[in-house]
PDBQT receptor file of N, H, CA, C and O in Angstrom, charges set to zero:
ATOM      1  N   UNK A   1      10.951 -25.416  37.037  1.00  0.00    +0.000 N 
ATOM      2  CA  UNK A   1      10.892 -26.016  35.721  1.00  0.00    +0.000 C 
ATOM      3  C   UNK A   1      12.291 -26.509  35.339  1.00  0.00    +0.000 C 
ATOM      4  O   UNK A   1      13.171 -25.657  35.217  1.00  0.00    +0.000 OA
ATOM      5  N   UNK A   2      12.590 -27.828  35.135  1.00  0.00    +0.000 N 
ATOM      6  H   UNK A   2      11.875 -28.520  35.234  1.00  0.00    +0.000 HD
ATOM      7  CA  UNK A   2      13.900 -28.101  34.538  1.00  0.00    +0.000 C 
ATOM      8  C   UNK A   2      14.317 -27.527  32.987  1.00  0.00    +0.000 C 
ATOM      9  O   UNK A   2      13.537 -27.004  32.191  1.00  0.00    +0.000 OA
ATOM     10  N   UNK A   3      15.493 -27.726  32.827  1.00  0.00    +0.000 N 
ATOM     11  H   UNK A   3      16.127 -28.151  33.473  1.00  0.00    +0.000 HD
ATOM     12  CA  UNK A   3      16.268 -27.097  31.803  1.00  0.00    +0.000 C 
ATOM     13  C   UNK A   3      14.992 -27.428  30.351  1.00  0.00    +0.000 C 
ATOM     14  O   UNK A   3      14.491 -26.610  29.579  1.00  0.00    +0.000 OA
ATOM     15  N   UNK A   4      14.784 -29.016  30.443  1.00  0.00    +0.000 N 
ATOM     16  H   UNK A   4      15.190 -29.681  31.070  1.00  0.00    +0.000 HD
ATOM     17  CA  UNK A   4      14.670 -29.561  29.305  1.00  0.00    +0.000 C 
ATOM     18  C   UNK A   4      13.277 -29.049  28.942  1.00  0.00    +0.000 C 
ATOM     19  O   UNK A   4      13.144 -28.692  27.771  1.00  0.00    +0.000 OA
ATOM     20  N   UNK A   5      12.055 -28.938  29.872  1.00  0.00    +0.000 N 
ATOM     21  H   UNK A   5      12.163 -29.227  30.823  1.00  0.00    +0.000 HD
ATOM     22  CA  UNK A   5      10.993 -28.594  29.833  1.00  0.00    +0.000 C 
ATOM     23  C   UNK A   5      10.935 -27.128  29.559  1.00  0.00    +0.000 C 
ATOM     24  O   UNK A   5      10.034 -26.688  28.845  1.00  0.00    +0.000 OA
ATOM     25  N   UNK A   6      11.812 -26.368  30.066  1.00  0.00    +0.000 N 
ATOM     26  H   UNK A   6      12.543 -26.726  30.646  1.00  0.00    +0.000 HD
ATOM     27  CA  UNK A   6      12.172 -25.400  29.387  1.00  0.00    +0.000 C 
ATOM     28  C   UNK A   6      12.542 -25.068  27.972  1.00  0.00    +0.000 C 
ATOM     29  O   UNK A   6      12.360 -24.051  27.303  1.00  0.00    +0.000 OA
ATOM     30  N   UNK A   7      13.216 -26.422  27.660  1.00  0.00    +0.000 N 
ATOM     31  H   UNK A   7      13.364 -27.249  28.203  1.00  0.00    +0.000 HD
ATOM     32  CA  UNK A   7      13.795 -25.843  25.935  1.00  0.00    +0.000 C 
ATOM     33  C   UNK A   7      12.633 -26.000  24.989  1.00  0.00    +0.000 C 
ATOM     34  O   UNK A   7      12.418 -25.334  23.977  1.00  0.00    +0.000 OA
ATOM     35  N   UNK A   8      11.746 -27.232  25.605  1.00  0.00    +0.000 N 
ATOM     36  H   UNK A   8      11.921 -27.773  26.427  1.00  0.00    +0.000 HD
ATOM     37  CA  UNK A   8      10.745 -27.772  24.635  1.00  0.00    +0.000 C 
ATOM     38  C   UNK A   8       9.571 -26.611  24.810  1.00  0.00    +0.000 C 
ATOM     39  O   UNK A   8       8.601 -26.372  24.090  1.00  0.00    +0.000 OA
ATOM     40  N   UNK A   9       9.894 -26.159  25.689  1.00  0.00    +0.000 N 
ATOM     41  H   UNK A   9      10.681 -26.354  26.274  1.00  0.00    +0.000 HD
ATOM     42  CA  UNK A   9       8.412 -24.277  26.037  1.00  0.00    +0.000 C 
ATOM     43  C   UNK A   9       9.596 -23.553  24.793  1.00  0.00    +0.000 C 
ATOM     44  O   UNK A   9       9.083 -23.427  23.681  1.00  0.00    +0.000 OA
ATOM     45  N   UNK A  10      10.269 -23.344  24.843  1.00  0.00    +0.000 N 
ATOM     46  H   UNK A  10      10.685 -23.447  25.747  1.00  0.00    +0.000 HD
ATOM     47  CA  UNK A  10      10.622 -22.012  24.038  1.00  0.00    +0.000 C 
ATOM     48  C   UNK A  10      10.971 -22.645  22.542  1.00  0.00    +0.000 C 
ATOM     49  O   UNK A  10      11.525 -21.920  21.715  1.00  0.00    +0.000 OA
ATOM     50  N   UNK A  11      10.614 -24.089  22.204  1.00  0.00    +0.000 N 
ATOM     51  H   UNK A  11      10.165 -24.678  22.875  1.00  0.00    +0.000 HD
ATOM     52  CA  UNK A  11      10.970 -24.554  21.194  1.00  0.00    +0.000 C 
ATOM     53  C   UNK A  11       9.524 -24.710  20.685  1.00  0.00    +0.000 C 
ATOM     54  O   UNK A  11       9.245 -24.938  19.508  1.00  0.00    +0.000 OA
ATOM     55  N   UNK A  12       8.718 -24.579  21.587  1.00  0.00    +0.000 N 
ATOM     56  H   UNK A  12       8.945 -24.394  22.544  1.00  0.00    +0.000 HD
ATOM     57  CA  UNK A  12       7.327 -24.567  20.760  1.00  0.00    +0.000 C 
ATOM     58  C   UNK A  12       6.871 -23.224  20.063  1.00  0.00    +0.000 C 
ATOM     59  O   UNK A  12       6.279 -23.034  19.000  1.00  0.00    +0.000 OA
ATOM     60  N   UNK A  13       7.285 -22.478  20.895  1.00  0.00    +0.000 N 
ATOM     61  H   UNK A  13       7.766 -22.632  21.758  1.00  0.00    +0.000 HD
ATOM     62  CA  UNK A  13       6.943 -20.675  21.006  1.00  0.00    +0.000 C 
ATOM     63  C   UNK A  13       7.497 -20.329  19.764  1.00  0.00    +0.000 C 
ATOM     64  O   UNK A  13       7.110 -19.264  19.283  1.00  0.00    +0.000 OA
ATOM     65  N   UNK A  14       8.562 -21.190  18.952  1.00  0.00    +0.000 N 
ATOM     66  H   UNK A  14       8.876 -22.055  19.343  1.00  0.00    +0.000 HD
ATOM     67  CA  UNK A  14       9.469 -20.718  18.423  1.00  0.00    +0.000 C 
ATOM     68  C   UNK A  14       9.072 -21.179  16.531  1.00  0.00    +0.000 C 
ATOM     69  O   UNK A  14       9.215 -20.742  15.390  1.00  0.00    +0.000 OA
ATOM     70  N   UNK A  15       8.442 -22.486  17.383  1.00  0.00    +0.000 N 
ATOM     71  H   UNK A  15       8.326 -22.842  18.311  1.00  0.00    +0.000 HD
ATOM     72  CA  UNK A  15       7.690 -23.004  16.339  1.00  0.00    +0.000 C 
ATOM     73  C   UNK A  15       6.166 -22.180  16.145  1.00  0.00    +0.000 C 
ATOM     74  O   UNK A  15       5.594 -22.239  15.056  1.00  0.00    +0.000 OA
ATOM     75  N   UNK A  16       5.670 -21.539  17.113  1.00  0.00    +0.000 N 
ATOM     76  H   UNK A  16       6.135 -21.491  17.997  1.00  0.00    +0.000 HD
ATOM     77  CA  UNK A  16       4.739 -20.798  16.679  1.00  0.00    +0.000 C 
ATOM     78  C   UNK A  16       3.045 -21.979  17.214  1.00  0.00    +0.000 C 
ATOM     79  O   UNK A  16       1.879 -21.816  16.856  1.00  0.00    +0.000 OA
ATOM     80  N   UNK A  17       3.672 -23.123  18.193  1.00  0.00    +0.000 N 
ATOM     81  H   UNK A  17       4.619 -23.255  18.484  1.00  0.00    +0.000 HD
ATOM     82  CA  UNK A  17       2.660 -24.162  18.657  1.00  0.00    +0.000 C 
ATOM     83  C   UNK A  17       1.645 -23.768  19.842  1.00  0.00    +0.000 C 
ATOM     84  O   UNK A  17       0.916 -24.404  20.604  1.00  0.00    +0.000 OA
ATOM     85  N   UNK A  18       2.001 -22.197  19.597  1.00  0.00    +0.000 N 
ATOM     86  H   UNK A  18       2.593 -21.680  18.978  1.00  0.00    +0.000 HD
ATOM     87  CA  UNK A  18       1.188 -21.542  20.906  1.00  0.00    +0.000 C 
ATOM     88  C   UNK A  18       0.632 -20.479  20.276  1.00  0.00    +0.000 C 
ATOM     89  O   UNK A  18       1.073 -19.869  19.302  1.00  0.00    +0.000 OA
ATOM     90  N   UNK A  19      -0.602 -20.252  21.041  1.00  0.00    +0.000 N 
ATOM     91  H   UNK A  19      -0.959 -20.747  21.832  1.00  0.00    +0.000 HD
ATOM     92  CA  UNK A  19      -0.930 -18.975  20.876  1.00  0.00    +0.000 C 
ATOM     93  C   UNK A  19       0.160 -17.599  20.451  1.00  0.00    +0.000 C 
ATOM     94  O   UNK A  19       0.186 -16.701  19.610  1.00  0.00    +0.000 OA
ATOM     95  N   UNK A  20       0.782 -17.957  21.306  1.00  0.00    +0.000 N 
ATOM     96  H   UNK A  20       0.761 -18.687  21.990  1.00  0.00    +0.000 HD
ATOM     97  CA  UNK A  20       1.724 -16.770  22.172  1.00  0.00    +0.000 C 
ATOM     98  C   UNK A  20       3.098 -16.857  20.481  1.00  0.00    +0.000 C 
ATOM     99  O   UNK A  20       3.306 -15.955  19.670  1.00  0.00    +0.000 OA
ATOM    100  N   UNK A  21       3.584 -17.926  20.513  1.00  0.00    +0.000 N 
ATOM    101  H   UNK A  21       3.415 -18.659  21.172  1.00  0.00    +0.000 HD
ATOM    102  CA  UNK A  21       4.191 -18.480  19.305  1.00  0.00    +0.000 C 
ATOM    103  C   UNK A  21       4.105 -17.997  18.551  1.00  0.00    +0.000 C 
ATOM    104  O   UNK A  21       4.986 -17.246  18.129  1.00  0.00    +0.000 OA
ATOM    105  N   UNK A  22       2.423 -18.287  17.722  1.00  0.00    +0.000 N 
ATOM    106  H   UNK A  22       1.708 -18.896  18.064  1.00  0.00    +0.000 HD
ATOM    107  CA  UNK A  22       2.066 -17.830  16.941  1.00  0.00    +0.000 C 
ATOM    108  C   UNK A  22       2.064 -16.309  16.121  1.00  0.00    +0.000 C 
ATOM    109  O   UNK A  22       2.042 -15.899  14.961  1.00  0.00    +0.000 OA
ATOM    110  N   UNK A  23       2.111 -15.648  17.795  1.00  0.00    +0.000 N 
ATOM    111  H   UNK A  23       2.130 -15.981  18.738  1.00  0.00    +0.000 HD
ATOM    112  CA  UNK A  23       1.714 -14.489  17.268  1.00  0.00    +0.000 C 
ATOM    113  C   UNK A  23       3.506 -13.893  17.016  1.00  0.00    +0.000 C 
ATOM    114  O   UNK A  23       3.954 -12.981  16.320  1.00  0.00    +0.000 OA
ATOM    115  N   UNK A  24       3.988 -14.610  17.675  1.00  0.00    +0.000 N 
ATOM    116  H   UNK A  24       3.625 -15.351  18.239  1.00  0.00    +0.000 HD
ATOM    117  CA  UNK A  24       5.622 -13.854  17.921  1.00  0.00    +0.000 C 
ATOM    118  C   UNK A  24       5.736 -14.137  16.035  1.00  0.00    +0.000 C 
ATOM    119  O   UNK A  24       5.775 -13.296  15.137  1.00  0.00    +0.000 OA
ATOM    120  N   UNK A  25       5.757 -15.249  15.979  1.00  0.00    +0.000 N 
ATOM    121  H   UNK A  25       5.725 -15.932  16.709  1.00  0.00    +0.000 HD
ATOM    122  CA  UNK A  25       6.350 -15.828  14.196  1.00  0.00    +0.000 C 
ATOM    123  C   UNK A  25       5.995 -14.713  13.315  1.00  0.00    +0.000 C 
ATOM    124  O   UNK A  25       6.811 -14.125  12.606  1.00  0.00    +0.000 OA
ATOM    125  N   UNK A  26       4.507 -14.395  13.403  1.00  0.00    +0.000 N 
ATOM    126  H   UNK A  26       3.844 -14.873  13.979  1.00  0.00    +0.000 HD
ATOM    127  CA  UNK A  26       4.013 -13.544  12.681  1.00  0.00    +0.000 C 
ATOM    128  C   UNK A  26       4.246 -11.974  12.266  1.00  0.00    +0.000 C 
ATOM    129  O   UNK A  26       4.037 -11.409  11.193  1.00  0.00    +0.000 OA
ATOM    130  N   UNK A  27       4.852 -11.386  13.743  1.00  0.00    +0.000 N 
ATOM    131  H   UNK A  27       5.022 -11.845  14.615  1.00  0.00    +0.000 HD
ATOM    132  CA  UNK A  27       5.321 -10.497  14.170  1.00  0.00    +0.000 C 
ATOM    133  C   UNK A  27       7.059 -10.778  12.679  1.00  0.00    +0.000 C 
ATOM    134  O   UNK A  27       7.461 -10.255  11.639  1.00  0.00    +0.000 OA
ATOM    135  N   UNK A  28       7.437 -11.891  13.598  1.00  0.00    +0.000 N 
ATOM    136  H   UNK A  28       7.112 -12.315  14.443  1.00  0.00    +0.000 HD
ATOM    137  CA  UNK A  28       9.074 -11.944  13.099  1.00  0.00    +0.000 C 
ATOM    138  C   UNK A  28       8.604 -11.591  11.223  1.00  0.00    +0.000 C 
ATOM    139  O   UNK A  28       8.903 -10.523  10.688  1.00  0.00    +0.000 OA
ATOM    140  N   UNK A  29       8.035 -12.445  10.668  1.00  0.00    +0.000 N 
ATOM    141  H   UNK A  29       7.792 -13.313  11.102  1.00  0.00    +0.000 HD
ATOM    142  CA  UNK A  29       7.619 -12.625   9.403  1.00  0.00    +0.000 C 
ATOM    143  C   UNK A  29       7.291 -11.434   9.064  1.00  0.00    +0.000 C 
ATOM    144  O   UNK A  29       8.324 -11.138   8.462  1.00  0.00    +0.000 OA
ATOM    145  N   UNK A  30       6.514 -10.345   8.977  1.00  0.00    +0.000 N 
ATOM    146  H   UNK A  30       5.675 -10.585   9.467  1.00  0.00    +0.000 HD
ATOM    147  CA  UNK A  30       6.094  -8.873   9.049  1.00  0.00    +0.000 C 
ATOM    148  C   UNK A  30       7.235  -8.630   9.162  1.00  0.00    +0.000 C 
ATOM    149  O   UNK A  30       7.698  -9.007   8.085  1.00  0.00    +0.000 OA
ATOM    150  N   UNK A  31       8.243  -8.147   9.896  1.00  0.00    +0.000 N 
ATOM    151  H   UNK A  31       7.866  -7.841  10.770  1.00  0.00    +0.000 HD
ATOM    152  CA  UNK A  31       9.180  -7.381  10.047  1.00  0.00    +0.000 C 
ATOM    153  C   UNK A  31       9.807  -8.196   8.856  1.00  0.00    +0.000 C 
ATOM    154  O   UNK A  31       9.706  -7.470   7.867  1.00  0.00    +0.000 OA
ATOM    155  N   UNK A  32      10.251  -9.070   8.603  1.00  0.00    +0.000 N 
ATOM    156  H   UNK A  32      10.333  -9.660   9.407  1.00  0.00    +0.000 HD
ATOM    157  CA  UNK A  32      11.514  -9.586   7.525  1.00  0.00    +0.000 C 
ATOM    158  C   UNK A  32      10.751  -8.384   6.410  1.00  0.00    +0.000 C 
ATOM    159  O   UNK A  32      11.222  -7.313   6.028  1.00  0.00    +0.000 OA
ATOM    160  N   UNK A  33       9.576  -8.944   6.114  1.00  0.00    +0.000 N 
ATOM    161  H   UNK A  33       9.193  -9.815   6.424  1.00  0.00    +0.000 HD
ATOM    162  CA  UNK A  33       8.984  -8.433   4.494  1.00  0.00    +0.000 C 
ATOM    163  C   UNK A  33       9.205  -6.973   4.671  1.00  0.00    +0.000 C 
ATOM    164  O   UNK A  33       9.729  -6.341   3.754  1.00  0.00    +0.000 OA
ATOM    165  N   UNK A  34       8.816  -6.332   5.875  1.00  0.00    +0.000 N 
ATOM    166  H   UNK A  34       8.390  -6.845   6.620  1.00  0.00    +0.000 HD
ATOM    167  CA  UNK A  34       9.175  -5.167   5.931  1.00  0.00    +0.000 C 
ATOM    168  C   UNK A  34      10.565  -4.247   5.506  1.00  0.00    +0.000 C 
ATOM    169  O   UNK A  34      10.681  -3.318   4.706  1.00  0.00    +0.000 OA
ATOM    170  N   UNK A  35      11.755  -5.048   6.565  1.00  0.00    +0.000 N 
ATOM    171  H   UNK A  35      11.662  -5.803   7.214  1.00  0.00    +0.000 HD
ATOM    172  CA  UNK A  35      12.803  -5.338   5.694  1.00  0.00    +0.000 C 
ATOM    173  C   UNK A  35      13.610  -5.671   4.311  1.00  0.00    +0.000 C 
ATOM    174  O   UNK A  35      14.549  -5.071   3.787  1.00  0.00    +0.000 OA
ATOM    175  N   UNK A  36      12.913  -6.826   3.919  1.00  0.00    +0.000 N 
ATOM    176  H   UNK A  36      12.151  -7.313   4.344  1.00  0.00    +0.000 HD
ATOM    177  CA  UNK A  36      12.597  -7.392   2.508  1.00  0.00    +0.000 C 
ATOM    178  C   UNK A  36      12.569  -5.628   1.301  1.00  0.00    +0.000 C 
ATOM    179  O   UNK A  36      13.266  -5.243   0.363  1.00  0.00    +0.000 OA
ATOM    180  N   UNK A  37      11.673  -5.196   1.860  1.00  0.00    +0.000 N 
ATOM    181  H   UNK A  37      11.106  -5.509   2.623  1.00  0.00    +0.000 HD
ATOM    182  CA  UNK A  37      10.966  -3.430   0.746  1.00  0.00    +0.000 C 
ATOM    183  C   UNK A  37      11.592  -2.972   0.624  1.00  0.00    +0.000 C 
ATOM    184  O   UNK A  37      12.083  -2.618  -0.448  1.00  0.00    +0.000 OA
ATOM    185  N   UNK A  38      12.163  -2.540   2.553  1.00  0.00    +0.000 N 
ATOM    186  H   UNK A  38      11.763  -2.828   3.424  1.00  0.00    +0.000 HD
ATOM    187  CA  UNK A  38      12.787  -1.463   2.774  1.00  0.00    +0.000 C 
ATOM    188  C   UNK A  38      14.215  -1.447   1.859  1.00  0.00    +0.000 C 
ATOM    189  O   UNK A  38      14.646  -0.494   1.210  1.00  0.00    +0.000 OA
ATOM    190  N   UNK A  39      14.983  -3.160   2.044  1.00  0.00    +0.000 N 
ATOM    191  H   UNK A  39      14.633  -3.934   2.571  1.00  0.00    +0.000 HD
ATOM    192  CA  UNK A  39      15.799  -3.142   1.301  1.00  0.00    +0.000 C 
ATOM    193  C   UNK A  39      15.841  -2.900  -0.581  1.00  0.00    +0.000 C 
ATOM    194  O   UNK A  39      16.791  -2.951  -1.363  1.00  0.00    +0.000 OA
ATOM    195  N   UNK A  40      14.911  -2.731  -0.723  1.00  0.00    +0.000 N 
ATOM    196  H   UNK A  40      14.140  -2.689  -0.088  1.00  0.00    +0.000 HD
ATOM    197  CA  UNK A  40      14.695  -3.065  -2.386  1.00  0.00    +0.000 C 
ATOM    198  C   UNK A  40      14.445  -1.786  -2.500  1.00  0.00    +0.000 C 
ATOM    199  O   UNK A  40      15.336  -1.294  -3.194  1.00  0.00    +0.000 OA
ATOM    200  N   UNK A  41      13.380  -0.688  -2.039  1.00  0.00    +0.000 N 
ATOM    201  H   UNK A  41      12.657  -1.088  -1.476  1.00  0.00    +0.000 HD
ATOM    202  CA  UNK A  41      13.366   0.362  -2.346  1.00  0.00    +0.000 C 
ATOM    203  C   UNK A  41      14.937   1.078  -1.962  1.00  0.00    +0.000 C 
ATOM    204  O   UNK A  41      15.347   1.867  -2.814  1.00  0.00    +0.000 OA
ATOM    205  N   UNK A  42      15.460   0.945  -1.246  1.00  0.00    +0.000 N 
ATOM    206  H   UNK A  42      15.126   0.304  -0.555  1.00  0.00    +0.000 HD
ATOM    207  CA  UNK A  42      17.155   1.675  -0.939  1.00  0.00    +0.000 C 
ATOM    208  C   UNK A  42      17.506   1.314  -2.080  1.00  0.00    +0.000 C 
ATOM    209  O   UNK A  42      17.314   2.284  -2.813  1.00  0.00    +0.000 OA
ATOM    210  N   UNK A  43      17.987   0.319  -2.763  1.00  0.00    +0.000 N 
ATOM    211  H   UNK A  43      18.143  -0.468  -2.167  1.00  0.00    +0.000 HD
ATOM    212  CA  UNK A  43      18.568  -0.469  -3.708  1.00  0.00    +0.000 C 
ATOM    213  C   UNK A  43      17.768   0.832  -5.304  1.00  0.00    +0.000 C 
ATOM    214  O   UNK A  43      18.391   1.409  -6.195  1.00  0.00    +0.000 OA
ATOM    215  N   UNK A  44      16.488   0.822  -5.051  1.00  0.00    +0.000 N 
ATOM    216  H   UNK A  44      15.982   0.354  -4.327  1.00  0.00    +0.000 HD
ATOM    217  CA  UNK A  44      16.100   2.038  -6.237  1.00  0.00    +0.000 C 
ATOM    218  C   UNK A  44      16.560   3.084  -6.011  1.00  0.00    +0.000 C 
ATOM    219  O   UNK A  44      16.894   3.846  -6.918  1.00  0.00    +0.000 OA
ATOM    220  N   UNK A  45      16.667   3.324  -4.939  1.00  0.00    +0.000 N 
ATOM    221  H   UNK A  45      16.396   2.705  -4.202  1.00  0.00    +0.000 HD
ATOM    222  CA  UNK A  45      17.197   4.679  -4.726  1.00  0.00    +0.000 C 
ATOM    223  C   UNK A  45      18.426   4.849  -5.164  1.00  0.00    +0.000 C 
ATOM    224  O   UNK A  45      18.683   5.625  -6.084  1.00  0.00    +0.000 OA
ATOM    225  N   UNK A  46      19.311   4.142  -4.551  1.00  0.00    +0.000 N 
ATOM    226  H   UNK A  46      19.102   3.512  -3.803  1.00  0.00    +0.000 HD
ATOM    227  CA  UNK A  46      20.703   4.200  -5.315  1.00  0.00    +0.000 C 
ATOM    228  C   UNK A  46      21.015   3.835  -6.381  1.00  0.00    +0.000 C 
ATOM    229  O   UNK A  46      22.188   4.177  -6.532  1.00  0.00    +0.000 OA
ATOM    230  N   UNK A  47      20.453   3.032  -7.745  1.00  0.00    +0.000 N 
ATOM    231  H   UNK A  47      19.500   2.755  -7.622  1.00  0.00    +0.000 HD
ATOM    232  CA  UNK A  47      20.349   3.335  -8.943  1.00  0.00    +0.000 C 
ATOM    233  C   UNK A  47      19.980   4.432  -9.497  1.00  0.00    +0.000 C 
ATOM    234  O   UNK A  47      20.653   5.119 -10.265  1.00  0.00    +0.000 OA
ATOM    235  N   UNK A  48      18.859   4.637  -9.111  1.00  0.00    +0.000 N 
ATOM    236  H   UNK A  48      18.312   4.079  -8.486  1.00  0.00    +0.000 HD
ATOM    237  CA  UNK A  48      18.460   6.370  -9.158  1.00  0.00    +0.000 C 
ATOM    238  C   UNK A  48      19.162   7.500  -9.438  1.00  0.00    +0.000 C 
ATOM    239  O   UNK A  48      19.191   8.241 -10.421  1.00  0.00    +0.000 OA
ATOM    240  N   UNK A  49      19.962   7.492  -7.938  1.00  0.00    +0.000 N 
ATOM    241  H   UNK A  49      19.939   6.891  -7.140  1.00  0.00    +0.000 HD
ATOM    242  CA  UNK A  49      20.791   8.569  -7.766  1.00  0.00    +0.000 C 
ATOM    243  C   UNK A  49      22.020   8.313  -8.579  1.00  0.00    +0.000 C 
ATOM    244  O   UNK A  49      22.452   9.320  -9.140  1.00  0.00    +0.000 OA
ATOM    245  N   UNK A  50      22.836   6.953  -8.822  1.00  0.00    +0.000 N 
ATOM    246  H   UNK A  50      22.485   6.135  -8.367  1.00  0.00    +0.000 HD
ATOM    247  CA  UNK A  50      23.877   7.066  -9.215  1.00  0.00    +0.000 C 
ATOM    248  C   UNK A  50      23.597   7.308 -10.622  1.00  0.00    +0.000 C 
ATOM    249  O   UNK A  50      24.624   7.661 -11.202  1.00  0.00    +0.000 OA
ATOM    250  N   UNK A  51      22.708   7.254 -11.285  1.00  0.00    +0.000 N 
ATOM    251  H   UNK A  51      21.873   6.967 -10.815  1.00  0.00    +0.000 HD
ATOM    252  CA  UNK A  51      22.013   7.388 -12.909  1.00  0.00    +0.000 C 
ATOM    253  C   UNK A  51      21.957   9.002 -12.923  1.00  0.00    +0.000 C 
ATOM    254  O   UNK A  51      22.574   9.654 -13.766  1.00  0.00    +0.000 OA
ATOM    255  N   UNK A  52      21.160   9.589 -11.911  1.00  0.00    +0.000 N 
ATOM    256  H   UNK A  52      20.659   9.059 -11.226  1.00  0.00    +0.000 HD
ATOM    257  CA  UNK A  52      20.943  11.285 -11.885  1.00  0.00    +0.000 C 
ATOM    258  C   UNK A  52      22.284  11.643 -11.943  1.00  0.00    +0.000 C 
ATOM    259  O   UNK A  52      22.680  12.421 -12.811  1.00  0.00    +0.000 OA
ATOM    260  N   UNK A  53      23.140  11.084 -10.983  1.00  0.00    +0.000 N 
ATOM    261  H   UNK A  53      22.818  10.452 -10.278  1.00  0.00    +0.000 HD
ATOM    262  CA  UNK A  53      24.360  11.849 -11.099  1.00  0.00    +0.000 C 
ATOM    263  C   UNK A  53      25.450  11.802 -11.847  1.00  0.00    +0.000 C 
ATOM    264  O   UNK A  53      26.577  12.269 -11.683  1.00  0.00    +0.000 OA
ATOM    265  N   UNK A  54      24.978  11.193 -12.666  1.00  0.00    +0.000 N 
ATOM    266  H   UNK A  54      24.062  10.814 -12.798  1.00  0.00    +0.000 HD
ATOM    267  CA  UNK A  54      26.098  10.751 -14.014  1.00  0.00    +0.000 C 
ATOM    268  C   UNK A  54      26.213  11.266 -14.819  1.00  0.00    +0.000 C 
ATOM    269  O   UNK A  54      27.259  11.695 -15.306  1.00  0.00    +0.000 OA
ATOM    270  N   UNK A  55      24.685  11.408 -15.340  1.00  0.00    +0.000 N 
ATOM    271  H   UNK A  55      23.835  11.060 -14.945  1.00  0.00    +0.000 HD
ATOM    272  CA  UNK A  55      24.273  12.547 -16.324  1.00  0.00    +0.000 C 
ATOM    273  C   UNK A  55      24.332  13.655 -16.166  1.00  0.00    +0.000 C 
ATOM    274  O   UNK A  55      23.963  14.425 -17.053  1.00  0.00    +0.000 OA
TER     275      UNK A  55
């Protein structure tokens, strides 16, 4: 497989123009939001705590 036919396979995958693509994007997307929480609930937490411990 040359270079170029190569970039345009992993540029589709990437775009999500495949099956295979598809499912990767979806995967990536899930994890951000997951991320996305995880970060926001930490963020309560440490208001939280720095509020508990003030008082």
């Amino acid at each position: 497989m040359s270079l170029k036919s190569n970039k345009l396979n992993m540029m589709n995958i990437v775009r999500g123009n495949t099956a295979q693509g598809d499912l990767a994007g979806r995967d990536i997307y899930k994890n951000y939001n997951v991320a996305r929480e995880l970060t926001a609930m930490a963020k309560l937490v440490e208001q939280y705590l720095a509020e508990t411990l003030e008082g």
